[in-house]
VMD Tcl script that draws the C-alpha trace (Angstrom):
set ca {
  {112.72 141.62 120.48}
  {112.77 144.69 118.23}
  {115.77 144.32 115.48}
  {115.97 148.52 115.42}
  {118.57 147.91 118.46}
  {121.74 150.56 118.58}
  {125.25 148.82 118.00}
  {127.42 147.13 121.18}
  {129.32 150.29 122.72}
  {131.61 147.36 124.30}
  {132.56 143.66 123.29}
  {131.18 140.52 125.53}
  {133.57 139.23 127.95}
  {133.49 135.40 128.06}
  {135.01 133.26 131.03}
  {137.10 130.61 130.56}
  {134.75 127.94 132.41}
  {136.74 124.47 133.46}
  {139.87 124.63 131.12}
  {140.00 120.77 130.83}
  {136.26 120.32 129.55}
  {134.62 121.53 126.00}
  {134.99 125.24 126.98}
  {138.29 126.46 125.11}
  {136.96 124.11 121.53}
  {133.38 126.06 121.93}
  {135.44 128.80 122.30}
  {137.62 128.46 119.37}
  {134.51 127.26 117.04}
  {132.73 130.41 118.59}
  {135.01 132.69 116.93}
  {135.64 130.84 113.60}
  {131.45 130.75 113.10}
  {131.10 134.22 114.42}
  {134.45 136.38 113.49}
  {133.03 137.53 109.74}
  {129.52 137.87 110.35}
  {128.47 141.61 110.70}
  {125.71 140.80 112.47}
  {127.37 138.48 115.63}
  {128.74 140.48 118.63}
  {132.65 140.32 118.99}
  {134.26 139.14 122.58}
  {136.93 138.65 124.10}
  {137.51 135.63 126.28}
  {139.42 135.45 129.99}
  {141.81 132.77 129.98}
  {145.58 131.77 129.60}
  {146.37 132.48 125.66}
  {148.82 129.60 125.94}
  {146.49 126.73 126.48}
  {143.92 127.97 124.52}
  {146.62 127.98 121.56}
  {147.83 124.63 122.66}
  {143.89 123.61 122.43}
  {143.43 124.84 118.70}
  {146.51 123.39 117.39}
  {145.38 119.95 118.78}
  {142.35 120.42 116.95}
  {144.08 121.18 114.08}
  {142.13 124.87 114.57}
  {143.43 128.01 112.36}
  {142.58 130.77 114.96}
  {145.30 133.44 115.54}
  {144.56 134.95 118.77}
  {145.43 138.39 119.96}
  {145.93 139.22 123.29}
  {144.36 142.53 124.13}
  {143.31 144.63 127.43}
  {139.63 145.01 127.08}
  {137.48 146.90 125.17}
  {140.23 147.21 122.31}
  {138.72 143.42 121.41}
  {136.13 144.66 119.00}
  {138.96 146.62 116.49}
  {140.54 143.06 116.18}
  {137.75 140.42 116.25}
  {137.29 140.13 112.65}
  {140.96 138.96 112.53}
  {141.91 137.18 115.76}
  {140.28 136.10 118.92}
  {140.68 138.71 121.26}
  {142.36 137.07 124.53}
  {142.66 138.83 128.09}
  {145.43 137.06 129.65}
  {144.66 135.68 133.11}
  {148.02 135.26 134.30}
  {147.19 131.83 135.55}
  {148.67 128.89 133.73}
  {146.77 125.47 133.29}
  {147.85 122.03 135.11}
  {145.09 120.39 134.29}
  {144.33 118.07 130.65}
  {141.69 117.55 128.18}
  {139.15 115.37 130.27}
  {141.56 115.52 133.07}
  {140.38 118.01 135.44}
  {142.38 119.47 137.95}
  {141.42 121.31 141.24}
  {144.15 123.41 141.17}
  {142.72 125.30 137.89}
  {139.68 126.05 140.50}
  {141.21 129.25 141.60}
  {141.97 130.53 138.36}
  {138.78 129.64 136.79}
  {136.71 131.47 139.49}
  {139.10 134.47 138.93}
  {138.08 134.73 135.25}
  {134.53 135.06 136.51}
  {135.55 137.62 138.47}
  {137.72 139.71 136.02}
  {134.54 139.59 133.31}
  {132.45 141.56 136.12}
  {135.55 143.89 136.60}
  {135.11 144.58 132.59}
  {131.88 145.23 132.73}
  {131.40 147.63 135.62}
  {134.57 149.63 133.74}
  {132.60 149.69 130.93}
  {135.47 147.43 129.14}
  {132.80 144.83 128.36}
  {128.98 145.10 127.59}
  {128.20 141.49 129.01}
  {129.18 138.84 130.89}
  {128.99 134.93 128.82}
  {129.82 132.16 131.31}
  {131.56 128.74 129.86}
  {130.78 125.40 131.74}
  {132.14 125.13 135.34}
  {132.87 122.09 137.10}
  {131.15 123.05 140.53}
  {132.33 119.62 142.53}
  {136.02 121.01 141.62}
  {134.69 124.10 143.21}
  {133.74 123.23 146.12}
  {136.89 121.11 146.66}
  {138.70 124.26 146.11}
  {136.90 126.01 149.30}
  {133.96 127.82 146.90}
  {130.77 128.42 148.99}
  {127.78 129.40 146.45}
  {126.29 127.18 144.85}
  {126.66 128.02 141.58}
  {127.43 130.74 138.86}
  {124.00 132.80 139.78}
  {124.51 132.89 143.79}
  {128.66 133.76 142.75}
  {127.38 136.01 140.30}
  {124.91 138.35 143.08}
  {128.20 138.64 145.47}
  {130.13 139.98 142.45}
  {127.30 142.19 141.64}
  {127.46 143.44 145.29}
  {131.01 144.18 145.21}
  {131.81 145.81 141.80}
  {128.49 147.51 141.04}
  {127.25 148.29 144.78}
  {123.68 147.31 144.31}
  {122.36 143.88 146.44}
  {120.31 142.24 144.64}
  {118.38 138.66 143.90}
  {119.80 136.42 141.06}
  {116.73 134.85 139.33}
  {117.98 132.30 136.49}
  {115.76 132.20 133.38}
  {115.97 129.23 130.57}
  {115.84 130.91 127.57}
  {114.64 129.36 124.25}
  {113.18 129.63 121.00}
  {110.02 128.03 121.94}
  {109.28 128.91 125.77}
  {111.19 129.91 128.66}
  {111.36 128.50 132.53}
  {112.11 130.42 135.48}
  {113.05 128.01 138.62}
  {111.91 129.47 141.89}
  {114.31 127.35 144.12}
  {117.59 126.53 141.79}
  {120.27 124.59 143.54}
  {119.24 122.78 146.32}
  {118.60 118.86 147.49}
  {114.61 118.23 146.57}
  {114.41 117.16 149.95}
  {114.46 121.27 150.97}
  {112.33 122.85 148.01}
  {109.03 122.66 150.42}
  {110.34 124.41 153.19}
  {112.47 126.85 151.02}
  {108.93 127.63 148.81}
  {107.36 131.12 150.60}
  {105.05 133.83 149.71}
  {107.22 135.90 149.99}
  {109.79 134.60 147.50}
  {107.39 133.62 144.79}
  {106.13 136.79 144.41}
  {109.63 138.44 144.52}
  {110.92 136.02 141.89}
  {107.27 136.66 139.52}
  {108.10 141.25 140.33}
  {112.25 140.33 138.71}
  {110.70 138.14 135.85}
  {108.12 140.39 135.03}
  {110.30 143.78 135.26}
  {112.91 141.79 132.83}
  {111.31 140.12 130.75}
  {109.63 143.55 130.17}
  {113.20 145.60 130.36}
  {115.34 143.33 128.73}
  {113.49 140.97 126.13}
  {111.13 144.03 125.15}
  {107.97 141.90 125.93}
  {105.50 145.04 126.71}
  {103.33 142.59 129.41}
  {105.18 139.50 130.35}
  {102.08 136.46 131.04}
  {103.54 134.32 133.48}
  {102.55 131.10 134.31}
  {103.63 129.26 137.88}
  {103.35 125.29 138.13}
  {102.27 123.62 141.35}
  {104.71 121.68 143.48}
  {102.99 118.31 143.25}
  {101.27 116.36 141.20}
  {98.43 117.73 139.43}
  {98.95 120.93 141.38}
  {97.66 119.16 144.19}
  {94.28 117.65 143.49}
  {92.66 120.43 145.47}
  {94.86 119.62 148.80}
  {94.28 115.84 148.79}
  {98.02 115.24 147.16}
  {99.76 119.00 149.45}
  {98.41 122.04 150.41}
  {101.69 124.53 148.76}
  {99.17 125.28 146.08}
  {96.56 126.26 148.47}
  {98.55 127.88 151.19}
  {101.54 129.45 149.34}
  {101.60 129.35 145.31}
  {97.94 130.87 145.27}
  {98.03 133.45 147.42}
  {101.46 134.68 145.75}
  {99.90 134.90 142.51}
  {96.96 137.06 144.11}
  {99.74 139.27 145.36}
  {101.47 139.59 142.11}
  {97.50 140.15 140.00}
  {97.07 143.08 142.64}
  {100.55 144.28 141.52}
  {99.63 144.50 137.88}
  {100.89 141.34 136.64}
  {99.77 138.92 134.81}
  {99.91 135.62 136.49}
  {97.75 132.03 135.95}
  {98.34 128.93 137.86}
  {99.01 126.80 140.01}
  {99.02 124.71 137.06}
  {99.83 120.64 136.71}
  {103.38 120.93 135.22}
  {103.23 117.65 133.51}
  {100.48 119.54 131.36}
  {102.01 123.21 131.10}
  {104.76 122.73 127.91}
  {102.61 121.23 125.23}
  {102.66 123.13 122.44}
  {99.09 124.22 122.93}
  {99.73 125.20 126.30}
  {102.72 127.46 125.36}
  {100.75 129.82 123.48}
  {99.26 131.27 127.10}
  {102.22 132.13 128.51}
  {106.07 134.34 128.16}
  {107.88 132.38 130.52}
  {106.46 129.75 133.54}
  {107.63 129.79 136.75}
  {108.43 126.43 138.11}
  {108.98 125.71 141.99}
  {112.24 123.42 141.48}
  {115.42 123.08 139.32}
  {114.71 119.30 137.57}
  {110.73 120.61 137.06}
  {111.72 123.73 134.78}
  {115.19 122.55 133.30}
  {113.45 119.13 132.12}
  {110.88 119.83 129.40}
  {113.82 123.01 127.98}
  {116.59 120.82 127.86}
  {114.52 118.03 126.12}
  {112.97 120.04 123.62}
  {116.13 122.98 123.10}
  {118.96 121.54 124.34}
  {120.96 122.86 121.35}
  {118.99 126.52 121.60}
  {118.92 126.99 124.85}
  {120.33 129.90 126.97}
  {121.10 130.44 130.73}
  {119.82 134.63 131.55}
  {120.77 136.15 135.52}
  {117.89 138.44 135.97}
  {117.83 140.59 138.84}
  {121.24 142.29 138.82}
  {123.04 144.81 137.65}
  {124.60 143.25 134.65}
  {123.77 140.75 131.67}
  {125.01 137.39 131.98}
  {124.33 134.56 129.71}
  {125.75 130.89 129.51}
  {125.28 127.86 127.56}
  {122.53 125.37 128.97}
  {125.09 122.25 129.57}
  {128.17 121.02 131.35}
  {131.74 120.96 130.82}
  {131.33 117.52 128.76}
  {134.88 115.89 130.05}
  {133.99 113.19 128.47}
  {134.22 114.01 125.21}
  {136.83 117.58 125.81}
  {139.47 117.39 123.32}
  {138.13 115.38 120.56}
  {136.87 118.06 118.51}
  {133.29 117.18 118.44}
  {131.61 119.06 120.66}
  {129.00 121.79 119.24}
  {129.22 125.26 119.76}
  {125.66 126.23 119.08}
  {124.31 126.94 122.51}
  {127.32 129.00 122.83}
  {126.89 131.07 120.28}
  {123.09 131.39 121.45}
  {124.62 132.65 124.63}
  {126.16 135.53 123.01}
  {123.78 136.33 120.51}
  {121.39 136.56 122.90}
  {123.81 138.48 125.57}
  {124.64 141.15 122.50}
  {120.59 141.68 121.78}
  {120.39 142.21 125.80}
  {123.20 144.50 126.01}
  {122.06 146.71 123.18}
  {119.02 146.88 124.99}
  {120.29 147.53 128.66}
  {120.33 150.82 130.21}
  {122.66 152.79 129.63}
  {126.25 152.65 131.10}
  {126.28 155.90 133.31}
  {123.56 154.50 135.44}
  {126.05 151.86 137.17}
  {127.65 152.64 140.62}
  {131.07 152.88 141.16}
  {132.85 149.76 142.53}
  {133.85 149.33 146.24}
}
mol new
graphics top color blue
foreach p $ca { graphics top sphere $p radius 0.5 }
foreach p [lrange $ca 0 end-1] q [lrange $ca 1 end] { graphics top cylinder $p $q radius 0.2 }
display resetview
């Protein structure tokens, strides 16, 4: 991406994610890496001040924090991290989950799109949810990208598909089906939806991440991409005829190809970002080789969202070890997007 980029009109807006996992400590490192570098866009972070204080002085953490409304965060980031209270206190611990911090943790999500569409905030950064808690607490989308479309729907008006991209130094992986049992990625695979998902990656990888023709390359559904139909026929009768589709629409496509094959290094240099038909097949080989690097991107809405490429670590929430560097990928990489996004009188006004 260019570095000639204009300055962030409006801080990030980070969620709290699950309150008992690594979250509020990637948080607090966040801001004591970040804080006094010029370069590294300030935020502000959705959560209840009071536990996130209670976090850092377990840690033994010198952050003051500053509880502010909204866009005000970037005239105190340099000195304290900039806190929108949520109103919602926390019951559960450290590596103790509870459900009933559900509610409140899905209501952070929701207050960073409310920023945004104001214009309070420039982009959304996601921590780590819990999604079993989640669901025990009534939610119905699968994850942050589904949750993230309805949100887009209500406060910016515009319906649209959430695509997620991997994001990473050395390559990038789009999954064409993303939360589902394996058992329903053949029946959910179309024409139709390949060649949507290939028109969002190509338009954004183009609008966003400044690359003038996006190459993408799509990986077969079974092994070796088939073996000519003797091992499935998705490569035949939906994967190729989608990339024809998406050639005739000006875009440069190659594939069906084996994916066990497609991210050597040698293989890498051919393409911007591949296309893979399942979750485990794209978020394997990234999270292998830049697990540290890597960054969840929404395409396809209205709004830039980034988040960390791993889980709310219970397991090891609280002992101070956990490593804010994906993190802080998220939001370098959300502030480069934002400077880059169009501008802020093209949204629609809320509902």
């Amino acid at each position: 991406m260019a570095q000639s980029l204009p300055a962030l009109t409006a801080p990030l807006v980070l969620s709290q994610g699950d309150p008992s996992g690594i979250g509020p400590e990637l948080t607090l490192k966040a801001w004591l890496k970040t804080h006094d570098d010029p370069g590294a866009p300030p935020f502000l972070v959705v959560t209840d001040p009071d536990h996130l204080a209670a976090v850092a002085r377990d840690l033994g953490m010198k952050v003051p924090i500053k509880i502010v409304a909204g866009a005000e965060a970037a005239a105190v980031f340099r000195h304290a991290l900039p806190v929108f209270d949520s109103q919602n206190s926390v019951a559960g611990k450290l590596g103790m989950p509870d459900v009933r911090d559900a509610a409140a943790t899905i209501a952070s999500i929701d207050t960073c799109v409310r920023l945004v569409q104001a214009g309070e905030a420039s982009a959304v950064v996601t921590n780590p949810i819990a999604k079993e808690l989640f669901y025990r607490a009534s939610f119905r989308y699968p994850g942050h990208t589904e949750y993230l479309a309805e949100l887009s729907e209500r406060y910016f008006g515009e319906t649209g598909r959430a695509v997620m991209l991997i994001w990473s130094p050395q390559f990038a992986v789009i999954p064409a089906t993303i939360h589902v049992p394996l058992r329903r990625v053949p029946a959910l695979l179309t024409r139709d939806l390949l060649v949507e998902t290939g028109l969002i990656a190509a338009r954004e990888l183009a609008s966003r991440f400044g690359i003038k023709k996006p190459r993408l390359a799509f990986t077969g559904l079974n092994p070796h991409a088939g073996e000519g139909g003797t091992m499935g026929r998705e490569e035949i009768e939906i994967i190729a005829p989608a990339l024809t589709d998406l050639a005739a629409a000006g875009v440069t496509v190659s594939g069906p190809h084996a994916a066990d094959t497609l991210f050597r290094p040698s293989a890498r240099k051919h393409y911007d970002a591949v296309i893979a038909m399942y979750h485990d097949q794209a978020l394997i080989p990234v999270k292998t080789i830049a697990f540290e690097s890597a960054v969840n991107v929404t395409l396809g809405l209205p709004l830039i969202r980034t988040s960390p490429d791993h889980g709310t670590a219970f397991d090891i929430a609280g002992k101070g070890i956990a490593d804010p560097a994906s993190l802080i990928a998220s939001m370098r990489l959300a502030g480069k997007l934002a400077r880059r996004a169009r501008p802020a009188q093209t949204r629609k006004t809320a509902r």
